[in-house]
C-alpha positions as CSV (number, residue, x, y, z in Angstrom):
1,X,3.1,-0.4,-59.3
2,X,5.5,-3.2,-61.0
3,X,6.3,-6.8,-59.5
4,X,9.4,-5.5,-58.0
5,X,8.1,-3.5,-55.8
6,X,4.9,-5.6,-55.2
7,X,7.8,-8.5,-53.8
8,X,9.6,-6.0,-52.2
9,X,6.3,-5.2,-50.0
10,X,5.3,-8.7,-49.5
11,X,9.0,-9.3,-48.3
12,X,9.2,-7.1,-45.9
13,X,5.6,-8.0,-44.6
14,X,6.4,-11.5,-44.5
15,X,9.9,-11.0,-42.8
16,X,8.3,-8.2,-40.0
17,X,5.6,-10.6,-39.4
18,X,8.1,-13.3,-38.5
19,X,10.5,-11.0,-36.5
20,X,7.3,-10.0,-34.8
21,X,6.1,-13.4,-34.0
22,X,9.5,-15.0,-33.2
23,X,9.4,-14.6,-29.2
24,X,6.6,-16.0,-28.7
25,X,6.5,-19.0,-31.0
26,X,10.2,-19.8,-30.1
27,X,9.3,-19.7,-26.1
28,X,6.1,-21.6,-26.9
29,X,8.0,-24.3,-28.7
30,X,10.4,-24.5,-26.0
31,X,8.0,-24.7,-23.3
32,X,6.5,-27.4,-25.2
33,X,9.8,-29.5,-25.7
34,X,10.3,-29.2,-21.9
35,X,6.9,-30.7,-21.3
36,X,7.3,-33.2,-23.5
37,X,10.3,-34.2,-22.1
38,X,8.5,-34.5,-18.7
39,X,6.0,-36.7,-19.8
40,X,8.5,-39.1,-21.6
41,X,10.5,-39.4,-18.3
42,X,7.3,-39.6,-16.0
43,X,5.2,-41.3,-18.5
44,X,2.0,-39.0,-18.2
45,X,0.1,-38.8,-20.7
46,X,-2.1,-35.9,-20.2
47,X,-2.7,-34.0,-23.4
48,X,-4.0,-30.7,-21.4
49,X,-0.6,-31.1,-19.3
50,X,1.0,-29.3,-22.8
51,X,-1.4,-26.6,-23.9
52,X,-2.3,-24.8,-20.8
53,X,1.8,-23.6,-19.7
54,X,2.3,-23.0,-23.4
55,X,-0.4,-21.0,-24.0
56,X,0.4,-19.4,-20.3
57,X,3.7,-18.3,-21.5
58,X,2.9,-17.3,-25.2
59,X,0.3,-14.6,-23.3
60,X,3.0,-13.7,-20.9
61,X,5.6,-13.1,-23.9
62,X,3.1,-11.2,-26.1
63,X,2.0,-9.3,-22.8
64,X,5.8,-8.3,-22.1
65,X,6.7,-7.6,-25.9
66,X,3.6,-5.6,-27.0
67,X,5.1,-2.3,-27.2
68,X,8.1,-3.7,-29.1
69,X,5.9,-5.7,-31.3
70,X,3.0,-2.6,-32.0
71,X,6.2,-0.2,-32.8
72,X,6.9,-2.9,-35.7
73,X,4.5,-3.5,-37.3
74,X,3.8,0.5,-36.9
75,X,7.0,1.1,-38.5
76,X,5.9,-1.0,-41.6
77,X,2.5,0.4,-41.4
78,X,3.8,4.0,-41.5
79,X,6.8,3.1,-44.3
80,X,4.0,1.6,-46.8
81,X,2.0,4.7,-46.1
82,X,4.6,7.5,-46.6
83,X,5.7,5.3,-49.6
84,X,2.2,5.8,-51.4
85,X,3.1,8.0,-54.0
86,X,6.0,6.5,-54.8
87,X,4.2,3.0,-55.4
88,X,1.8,4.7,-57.6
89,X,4.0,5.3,-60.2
């Protein structure tokens, strides 16, 4: 195994896991702005007012995206797997 294809295996690990995790970070972060927003407008204060929705909806996404997310990272899994051989070169 040479560096190319040592970067080439981190790079498509690094950009899966961020495909992957995308949905539910970008929701989170979005739920959060919108909370944020409500507590500069109402002036609370409440620093549990943030976590518990976001964490709500980052188990909701996860919960309705598993399937999509497990074939993923199963696809990668699989691909570095069959590719064995190859990399041993």
């Amino acid at each position: 195994m040479n560096i190319a294809i040592a970067s080439e295996i981190i790079r498509e690990a690094i950009q899966t896991v961020l495909i992957v995790s995308m949905p539910s970070v970008g929701l989170g972060l979005l739920v959060g702005l919108i909370i944020s927003i409500f507590q500069a407008v109402t002036q609370i204060q409440e620093q549990t007012l943030t976590f518990v929705p976001k964490m709500i909806v980052v188990l909701l996404v996860i919960a309705f995206t598993f399937g999509w997310m497990q074939s993923m990272l199963l696809d990668l899994a699989f691909s570095l797997w069959e590719h064995i051989p190859e990399y041993s070169k």
